[in-house]
N, CA, C and O atoms as CSV, one atom per row, in Angstrom:
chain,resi,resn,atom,element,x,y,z
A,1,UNK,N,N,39.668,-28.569,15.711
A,1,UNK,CA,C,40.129,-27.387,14.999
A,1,UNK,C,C,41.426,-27.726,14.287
A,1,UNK,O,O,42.286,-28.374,14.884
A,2,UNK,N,N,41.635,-27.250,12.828
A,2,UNK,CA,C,42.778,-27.762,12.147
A,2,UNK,C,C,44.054,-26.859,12.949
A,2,UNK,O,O,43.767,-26.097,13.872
A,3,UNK,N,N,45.174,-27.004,12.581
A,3,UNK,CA,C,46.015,-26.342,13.043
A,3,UNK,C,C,46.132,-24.570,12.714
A,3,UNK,O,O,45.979,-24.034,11.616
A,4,UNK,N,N,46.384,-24.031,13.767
A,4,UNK,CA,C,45.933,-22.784,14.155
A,4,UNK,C,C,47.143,-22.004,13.358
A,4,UNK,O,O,48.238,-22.546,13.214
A,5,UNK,N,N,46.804,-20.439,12.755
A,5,UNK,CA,C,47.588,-19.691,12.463
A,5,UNK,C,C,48.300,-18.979,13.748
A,5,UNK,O,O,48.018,-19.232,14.919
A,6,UNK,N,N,49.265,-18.052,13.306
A,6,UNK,CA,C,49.618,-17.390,14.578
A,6,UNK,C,C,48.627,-16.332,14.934
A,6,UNK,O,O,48.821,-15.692,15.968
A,7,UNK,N,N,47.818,-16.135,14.356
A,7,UNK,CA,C,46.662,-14.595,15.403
A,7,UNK,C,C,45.950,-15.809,16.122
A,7,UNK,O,O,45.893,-15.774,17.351
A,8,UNK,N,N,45.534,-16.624,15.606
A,8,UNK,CA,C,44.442,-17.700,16.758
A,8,UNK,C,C,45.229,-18.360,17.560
A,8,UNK,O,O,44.663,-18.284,18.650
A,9,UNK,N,N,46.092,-18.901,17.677
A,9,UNK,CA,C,46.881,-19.398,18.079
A,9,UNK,C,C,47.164,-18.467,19.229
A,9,UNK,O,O,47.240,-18.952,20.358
A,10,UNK,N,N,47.295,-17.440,19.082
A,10,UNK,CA,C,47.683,-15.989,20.161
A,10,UNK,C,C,46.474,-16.077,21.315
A,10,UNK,O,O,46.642,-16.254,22.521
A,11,UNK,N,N,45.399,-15.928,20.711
A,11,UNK,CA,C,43.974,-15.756,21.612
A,11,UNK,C,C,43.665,-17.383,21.678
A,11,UNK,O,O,42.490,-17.511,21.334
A,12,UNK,N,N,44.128,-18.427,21.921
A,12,UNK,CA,C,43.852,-19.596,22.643
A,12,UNK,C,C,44.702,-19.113,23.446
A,12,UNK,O,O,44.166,-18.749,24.493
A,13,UNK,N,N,46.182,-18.894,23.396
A,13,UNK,CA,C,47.020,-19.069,25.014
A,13,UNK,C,C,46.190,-17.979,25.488
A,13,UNK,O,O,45.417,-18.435,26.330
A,14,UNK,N,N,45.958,-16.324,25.254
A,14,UNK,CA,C,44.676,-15.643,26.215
A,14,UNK,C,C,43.831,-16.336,26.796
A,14,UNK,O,O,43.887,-16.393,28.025
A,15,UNK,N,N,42.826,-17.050,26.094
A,15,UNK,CA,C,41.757,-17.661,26.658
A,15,UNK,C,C,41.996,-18.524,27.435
A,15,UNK,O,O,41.514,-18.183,28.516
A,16,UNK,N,N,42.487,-19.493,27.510
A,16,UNK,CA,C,43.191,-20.454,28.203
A,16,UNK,C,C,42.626,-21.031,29.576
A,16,UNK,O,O,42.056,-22.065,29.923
A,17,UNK,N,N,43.185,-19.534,30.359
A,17,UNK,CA,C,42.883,-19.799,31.507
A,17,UNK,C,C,41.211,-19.784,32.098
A,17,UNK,O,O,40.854,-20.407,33.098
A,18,UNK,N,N,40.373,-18.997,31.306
A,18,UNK,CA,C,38.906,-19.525,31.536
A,18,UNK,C,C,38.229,-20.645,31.291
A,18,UNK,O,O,37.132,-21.014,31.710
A,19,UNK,N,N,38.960,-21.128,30.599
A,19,UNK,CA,C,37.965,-22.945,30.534
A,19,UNK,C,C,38.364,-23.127,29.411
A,19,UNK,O,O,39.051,-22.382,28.713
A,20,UNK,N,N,37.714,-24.695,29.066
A,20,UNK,CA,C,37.739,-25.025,27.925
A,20,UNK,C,C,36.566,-25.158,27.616
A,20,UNK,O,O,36.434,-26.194,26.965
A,21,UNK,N,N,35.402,-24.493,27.791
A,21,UNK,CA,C,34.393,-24.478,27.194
A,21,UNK,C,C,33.886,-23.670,25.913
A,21,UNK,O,O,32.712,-23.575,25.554
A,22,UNK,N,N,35.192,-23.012,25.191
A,22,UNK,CA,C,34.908,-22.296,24.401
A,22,UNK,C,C,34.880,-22.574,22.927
A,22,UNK,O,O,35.440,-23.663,23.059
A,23,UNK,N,N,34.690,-22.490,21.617
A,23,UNK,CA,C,34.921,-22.899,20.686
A,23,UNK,C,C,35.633,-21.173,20.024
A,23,UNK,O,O,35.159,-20.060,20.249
A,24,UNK,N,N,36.985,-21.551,19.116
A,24,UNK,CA,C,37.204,-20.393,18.567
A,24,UNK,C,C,37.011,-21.080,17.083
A,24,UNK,O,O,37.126,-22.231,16.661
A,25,UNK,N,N,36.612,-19.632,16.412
A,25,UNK,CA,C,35.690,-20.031,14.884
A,25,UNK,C,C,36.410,-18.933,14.772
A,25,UNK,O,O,36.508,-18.017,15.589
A,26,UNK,N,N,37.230,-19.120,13.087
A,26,UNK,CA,C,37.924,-17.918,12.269
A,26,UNK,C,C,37.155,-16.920,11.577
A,26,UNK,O,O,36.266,-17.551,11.006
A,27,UNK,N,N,37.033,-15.751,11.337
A,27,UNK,CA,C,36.737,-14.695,10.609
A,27,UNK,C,C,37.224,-14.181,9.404
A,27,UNK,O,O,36.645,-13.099,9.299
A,28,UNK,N,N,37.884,-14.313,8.524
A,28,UNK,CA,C,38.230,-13.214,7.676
A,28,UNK,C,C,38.010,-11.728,7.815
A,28,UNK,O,O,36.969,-11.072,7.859
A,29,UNK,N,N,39.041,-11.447,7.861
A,29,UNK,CA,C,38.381,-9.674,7.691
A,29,UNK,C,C,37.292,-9.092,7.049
A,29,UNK,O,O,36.474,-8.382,7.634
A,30,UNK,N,N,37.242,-9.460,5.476
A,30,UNK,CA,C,36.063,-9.193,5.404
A,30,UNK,C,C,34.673,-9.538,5.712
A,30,UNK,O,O,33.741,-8.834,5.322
A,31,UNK,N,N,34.496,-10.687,6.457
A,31,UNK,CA,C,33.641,-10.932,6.999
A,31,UNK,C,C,33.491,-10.185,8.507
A,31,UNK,O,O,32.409,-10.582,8.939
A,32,UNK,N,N,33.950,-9.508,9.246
A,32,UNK,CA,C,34.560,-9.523,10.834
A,32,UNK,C,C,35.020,-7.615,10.582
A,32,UNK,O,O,36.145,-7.133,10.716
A,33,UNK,N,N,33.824,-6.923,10.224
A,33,UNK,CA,C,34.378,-6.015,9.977
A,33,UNK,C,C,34.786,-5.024,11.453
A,33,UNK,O,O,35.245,-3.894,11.288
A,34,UNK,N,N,34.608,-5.473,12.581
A,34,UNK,CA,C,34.328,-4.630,13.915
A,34,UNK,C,C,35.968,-5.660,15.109
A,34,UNK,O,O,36.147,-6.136,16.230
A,35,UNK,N,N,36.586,-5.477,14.006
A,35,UNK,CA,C,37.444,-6.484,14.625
A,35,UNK,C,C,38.650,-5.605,15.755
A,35,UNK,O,O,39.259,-4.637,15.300
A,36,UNK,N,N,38.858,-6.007,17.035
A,36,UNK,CA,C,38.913,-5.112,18.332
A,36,UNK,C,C,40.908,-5.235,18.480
A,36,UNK,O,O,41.628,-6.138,18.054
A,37,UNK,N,N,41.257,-4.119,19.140
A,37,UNK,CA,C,42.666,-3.951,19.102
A,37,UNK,C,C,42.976,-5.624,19.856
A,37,UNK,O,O,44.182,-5.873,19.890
A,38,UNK,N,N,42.201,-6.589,20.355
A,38,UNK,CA,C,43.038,-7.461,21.057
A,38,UNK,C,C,43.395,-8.564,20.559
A,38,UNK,O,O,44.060,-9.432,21.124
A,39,UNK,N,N,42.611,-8.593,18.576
A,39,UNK,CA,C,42.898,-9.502,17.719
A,39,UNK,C,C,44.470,-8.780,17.289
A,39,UNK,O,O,45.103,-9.189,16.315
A,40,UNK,N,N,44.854,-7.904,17.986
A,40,UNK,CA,C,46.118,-7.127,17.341
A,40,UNK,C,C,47.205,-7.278,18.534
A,40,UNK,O,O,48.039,-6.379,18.429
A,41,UNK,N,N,47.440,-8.077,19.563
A,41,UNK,CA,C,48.147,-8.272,20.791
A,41,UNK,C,C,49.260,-8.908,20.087
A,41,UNK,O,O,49.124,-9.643,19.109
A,42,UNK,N,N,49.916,-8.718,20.413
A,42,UNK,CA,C,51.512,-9.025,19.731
A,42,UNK,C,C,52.163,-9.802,21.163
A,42,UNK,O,O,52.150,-9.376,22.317
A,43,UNK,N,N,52.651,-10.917,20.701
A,43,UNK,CA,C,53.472,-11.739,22.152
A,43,UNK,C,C,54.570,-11.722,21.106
A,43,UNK,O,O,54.720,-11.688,19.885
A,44,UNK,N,N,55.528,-11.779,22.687
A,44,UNK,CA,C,57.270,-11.535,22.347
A,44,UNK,C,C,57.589,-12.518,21.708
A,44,UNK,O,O,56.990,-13.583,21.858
A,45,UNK,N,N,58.879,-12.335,20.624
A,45,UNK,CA,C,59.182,-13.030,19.628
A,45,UNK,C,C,60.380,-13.962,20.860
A,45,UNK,O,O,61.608,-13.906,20.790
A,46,UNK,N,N,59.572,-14.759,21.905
A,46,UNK,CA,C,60.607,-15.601,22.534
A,46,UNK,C,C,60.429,-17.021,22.292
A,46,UNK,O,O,59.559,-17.624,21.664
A,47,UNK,N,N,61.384,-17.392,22.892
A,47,UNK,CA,C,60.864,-19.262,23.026
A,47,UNK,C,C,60.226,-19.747,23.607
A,47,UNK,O,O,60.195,-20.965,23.429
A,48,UNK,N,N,59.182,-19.090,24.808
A,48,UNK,CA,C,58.394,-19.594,25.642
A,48,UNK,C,C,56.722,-19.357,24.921
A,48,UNK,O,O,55.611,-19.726,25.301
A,49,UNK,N,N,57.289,-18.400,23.471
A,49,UNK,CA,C,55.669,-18.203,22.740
A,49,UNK,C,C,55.641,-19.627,21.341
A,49,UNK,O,O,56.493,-19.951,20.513
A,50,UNK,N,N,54.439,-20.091,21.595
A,50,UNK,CA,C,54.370,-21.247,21.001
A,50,UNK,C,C,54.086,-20.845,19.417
A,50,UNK,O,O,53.439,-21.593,18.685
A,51,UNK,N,N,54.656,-19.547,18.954
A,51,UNK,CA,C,54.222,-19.061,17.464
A,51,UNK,C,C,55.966,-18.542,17.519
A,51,UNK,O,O,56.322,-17.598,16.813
A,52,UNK,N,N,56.538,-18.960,18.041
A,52,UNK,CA,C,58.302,-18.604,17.862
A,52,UNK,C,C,58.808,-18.545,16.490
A,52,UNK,O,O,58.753,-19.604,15.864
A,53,UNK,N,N,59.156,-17.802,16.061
A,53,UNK,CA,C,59.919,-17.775,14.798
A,53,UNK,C,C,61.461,-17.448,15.175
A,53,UNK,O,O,61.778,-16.281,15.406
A,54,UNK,N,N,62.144,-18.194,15.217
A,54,UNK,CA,C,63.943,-17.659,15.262
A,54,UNK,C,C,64.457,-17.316,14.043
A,54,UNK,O,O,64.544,-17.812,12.919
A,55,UNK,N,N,64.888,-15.937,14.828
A,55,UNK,CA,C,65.664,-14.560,13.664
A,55,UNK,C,C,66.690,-13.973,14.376
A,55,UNK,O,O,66.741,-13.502,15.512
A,56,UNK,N,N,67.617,-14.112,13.352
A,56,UNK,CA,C,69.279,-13.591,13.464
A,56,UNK,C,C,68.948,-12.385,14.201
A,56,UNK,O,O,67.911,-11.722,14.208
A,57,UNK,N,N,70.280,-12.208,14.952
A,57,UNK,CA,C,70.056,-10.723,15.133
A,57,UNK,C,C,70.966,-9.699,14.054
A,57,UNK,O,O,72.122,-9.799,13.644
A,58,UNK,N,N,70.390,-9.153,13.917
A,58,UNK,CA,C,71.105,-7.772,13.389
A,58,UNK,C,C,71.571,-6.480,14.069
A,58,UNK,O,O,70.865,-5.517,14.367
A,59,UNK,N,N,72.685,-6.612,14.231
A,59,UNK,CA,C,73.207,-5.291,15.466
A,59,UNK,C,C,73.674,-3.962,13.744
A,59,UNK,O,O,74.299,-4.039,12.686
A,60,UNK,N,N,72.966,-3.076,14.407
A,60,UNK,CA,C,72.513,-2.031,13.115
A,60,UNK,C,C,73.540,-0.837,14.054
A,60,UNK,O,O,73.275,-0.367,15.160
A,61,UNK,N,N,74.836,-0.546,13.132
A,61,UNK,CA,C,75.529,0.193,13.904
A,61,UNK,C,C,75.159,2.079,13.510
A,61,UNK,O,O,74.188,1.945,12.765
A,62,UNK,N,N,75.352,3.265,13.591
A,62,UNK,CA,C,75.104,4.513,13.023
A,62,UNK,C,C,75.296,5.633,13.984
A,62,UNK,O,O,75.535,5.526,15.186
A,63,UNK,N,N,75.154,6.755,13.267
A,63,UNK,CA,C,75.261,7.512,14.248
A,63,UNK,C,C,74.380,8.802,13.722
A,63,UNK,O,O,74.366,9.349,12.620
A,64,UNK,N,N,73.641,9.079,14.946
A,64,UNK,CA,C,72.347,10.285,14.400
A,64,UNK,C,C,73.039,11.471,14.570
A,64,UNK,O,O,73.508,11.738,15.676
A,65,UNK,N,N,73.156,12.155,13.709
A,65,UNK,CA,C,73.448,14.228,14.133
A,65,UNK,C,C,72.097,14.580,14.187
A,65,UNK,O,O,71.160,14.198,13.485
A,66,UNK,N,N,72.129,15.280,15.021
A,66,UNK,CA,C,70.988,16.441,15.271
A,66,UNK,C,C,70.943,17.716,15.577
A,66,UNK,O,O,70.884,17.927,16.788
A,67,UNK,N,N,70.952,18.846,14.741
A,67,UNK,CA,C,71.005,20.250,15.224
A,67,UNK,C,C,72.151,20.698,15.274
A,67,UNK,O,O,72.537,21.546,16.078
A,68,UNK,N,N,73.041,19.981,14.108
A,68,UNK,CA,C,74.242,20.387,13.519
A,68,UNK,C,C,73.896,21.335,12.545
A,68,UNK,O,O,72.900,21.183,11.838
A,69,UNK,N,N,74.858,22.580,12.429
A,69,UNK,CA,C,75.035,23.191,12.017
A,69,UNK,C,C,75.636,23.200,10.400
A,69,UNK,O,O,76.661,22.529,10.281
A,70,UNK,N,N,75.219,23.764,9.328
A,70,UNK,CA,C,75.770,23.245,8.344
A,70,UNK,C,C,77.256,23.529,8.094
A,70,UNK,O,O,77.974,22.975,7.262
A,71,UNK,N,N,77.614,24.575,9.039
A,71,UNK,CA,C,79.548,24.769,9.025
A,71,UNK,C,C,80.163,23.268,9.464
A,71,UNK,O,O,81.327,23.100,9.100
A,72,UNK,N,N,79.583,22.221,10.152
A,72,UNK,CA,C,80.045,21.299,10.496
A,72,UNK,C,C,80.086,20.338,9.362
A,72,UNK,O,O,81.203,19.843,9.207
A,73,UNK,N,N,79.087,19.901,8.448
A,73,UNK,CA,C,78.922,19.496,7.036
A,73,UNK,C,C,79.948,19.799,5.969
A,73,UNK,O,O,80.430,18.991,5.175
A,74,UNK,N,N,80.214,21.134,6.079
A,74,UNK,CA,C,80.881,21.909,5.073
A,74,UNK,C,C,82.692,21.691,5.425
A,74,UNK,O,O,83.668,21.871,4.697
A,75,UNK,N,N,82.607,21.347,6.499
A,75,UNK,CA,C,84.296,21.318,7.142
A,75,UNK,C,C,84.617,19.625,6.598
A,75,UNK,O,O,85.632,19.183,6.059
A,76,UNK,N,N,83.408,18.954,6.951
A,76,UNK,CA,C,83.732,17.277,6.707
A,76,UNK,C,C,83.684,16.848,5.268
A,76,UNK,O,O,84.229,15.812,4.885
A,77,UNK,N,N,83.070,17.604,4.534
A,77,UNK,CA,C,82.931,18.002,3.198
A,77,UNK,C,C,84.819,18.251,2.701
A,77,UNK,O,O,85.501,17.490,2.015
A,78,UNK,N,N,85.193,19.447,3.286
A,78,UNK,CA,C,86.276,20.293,2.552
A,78,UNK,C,C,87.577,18.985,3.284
A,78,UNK,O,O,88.748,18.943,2.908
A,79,UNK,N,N,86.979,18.062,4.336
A,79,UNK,CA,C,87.891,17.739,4.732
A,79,UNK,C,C,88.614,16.056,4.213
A,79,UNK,O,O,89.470,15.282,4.641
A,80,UNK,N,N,87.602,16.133,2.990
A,80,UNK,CA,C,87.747,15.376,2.231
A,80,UNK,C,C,89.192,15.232,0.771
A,80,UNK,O,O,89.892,14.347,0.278
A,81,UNK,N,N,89.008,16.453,0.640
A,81,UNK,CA,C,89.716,17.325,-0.584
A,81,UNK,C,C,91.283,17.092,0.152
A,81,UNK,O,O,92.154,16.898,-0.696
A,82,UNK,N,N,91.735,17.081,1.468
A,82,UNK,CA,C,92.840,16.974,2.282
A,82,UNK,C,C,93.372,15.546,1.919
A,82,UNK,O,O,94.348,15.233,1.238
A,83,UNK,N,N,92.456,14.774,2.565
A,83,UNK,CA,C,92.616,13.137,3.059
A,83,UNK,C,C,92.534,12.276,1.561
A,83,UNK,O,O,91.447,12.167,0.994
A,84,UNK,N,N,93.679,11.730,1.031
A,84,UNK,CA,C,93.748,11.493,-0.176
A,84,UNK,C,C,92.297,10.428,-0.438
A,84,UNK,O,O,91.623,10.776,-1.408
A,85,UNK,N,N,91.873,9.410,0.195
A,85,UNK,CA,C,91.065,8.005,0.200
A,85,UNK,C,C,89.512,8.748,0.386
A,85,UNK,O,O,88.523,8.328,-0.216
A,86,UNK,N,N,89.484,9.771,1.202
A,86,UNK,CA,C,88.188,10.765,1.504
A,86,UNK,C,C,87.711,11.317,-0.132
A,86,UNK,O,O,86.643,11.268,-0.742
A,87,UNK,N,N,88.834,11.755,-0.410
A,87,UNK,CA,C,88.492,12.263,-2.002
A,87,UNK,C,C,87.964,11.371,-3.003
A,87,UNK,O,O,86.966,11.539,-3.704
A,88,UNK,N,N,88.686,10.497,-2.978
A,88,UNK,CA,C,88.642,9.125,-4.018
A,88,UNK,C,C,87.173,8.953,-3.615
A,88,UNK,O,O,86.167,9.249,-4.260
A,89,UNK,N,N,87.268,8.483,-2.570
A,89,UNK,CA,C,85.759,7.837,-2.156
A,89,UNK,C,C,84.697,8.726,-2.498
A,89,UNK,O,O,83.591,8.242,-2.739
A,90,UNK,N,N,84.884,10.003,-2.557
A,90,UNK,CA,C,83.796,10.964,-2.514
A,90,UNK,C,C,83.306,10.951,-4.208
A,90,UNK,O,O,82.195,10.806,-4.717
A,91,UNK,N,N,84.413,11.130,-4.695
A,91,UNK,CA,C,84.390,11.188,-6.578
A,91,UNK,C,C,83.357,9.565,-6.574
A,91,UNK,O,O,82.254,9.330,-7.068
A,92,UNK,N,N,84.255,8.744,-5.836
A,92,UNK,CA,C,83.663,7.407,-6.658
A,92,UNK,C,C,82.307,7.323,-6.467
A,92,UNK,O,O,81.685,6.949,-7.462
A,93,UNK,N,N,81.695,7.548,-5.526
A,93,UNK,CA,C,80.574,6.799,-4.795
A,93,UNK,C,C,79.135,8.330,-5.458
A,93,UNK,O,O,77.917,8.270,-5.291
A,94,UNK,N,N,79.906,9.441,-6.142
A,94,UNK,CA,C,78.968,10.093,-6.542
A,94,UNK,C,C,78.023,9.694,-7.698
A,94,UNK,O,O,78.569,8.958,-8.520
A,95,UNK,N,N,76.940,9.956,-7.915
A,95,UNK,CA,C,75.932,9.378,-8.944
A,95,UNK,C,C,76.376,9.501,-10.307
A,95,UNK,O,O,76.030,8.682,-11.159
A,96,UNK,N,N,76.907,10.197,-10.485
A,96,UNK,CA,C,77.703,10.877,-11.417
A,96,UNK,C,C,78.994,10.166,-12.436
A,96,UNK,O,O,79.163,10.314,-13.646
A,97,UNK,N,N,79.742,9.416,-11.517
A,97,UNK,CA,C,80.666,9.010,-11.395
A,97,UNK,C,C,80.865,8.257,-13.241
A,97,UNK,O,O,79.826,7.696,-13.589
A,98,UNK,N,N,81.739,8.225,-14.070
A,98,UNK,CA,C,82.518,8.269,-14.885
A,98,UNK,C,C,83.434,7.329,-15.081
A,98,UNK,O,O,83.453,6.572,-16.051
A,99,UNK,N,N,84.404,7.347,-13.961
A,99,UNK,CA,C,85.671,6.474,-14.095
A,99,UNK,C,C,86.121,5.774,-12.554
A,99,UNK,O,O,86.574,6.374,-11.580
A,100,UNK,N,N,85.771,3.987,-12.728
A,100,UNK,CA,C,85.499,3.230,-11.925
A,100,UNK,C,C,87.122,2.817,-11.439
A,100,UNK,O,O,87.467,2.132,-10.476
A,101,UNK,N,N,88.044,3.561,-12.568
A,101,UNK,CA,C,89.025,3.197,-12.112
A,101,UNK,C,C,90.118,3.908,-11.040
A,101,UNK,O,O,91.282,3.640,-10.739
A,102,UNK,N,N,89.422,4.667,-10.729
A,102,UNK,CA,C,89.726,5.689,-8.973
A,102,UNK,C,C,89.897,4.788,-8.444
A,102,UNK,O,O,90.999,4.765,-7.895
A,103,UNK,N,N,89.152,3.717,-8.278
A,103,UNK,CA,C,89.670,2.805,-6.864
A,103,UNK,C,C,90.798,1.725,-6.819
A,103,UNK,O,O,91.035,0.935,-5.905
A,104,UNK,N,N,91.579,1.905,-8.276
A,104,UNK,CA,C,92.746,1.303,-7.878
A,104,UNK,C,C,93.662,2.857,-7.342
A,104,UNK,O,O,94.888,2.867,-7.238
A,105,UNK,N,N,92.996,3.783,-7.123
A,105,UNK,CA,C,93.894,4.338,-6.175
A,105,UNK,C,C,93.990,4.576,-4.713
A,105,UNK,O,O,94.697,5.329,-4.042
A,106,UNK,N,N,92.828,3.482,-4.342
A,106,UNK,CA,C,92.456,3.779,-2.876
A,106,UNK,C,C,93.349,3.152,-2.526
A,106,UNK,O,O,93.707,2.293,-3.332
A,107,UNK,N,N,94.345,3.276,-0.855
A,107,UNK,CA,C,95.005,2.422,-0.058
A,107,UNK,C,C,93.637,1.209,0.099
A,107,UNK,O,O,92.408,1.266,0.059
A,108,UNK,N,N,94.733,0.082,0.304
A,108,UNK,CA,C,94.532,-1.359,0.285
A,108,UNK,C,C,92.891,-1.688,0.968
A,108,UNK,O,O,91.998,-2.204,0.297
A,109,UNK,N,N,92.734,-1.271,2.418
A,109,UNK,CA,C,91.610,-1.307,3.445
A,109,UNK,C,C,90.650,-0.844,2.761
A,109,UNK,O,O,89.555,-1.406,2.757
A,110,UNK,N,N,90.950,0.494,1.918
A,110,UNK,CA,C,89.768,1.368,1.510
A,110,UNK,C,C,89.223,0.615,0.132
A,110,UNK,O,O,88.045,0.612,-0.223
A,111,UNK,N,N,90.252,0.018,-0.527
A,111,UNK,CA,C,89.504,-0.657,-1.514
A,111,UNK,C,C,88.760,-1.879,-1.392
A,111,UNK,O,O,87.734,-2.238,-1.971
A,112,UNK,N,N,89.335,-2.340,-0.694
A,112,UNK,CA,C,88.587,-3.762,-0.156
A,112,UNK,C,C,87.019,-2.919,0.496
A,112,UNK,O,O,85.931,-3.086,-0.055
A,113,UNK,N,N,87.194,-2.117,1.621
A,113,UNK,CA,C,85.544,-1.912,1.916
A,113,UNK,C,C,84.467,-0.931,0.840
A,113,UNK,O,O,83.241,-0.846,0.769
A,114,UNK,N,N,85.364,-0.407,0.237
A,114,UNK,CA,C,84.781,-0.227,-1.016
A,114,UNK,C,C,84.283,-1.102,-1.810
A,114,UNK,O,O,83.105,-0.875,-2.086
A,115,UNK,N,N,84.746,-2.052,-2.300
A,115,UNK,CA,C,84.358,-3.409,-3.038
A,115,UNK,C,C,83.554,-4.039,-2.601
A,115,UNK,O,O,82.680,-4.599,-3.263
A,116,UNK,N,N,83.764,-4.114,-0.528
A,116,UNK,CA,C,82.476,-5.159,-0.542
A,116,UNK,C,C,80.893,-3.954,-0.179
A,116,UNK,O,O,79.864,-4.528,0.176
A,117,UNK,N,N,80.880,-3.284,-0.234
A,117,UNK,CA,C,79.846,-2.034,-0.763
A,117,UNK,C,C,79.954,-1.524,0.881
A,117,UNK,O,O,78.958,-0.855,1.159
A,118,UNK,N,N,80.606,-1.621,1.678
A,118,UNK,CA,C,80.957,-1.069,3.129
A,118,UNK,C,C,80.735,0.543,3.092
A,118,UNK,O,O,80.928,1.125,4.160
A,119,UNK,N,N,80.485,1.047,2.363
A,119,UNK,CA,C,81.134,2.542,2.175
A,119,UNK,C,C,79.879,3.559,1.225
A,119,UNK,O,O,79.498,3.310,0.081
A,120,UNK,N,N,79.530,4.456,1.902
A,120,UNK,CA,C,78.318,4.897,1.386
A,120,UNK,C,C,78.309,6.412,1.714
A,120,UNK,O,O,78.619,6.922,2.791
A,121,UNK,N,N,77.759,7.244,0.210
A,121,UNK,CA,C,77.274,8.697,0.444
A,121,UNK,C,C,76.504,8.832,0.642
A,121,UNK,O,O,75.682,8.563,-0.235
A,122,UNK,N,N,76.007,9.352,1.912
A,122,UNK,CA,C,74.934,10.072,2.055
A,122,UNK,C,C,74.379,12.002,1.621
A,122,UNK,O,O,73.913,12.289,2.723
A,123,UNK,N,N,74.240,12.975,0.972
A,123,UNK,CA,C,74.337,13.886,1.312
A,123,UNK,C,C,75.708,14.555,1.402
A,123,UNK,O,O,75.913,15.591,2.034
A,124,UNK,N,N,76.712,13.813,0.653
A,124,UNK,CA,C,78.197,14.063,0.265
A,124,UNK,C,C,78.750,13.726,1.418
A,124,UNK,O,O,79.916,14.117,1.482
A,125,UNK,N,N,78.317,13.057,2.518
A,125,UNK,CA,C,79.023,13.040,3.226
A,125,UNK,C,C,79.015,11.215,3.756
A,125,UNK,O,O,78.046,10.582,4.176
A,126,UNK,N,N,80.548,10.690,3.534
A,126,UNK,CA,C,80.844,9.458,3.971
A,126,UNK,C,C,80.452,8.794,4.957
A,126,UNK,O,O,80.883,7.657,5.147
């Protein structure tokens, strides 16, 4: 057998342990139209699976609201208009936006994570 993709490759280590009396022969989908959830078994993306692919991790930081109230929106909103860099940021980052040169008025930190695209509206809100 030429060298195996990763779905066959998956169902030899399954089979394995019943013998080696088996022959595995590939399908195409369209040929293989009755094809069963166990051609769909997913093994962990570790080093002990012989289809290993190593991938960075990505630590994905955020934070979910749920069943906030829109007075809470509307305060972080107005509480923008206060906080000189909140404002700036809010004007700049709108779709809208006009004049790119607001952000030489951000303090130093805010322009830099502004620049490197750190800084994002969602829904008017930072």
């Amino acid at each position: 057998m030429k060298t195996p993709n990763r779905h066959i490759l998956r169902w030899q280590i399954a089979i394995q342990e019943y013998g080696g009396n088996m022959t595995i022969a590939h399908k195409s989908g369209n040929i293989h139209k009755n094809a069963d959830g166990l051609s769909r078994w997913a093994l962990e993306n570790t080093s002990e699976n012989p289809a290993w692919v190593p991938q960075e991790e990505h630590h994905i930081e955020g934070i979910c609201f749920t069943d906030i109230g829109t007075e809470f929106f509307n305060q972080v909103k107005e509480s923008y208009k206060i906080y000189k860099n909140g404002h700036i940021l809010s004007q700049l980052l709108m779709k809208d936006c006009k004049d790119p040169s607001l952000s030489s008025k951000l303090d130093e930190t805010w322009k830099k994570a502004c620049d490197e695209g750190r800084v994002h509206l969602l829904d008017e809100i930072l």
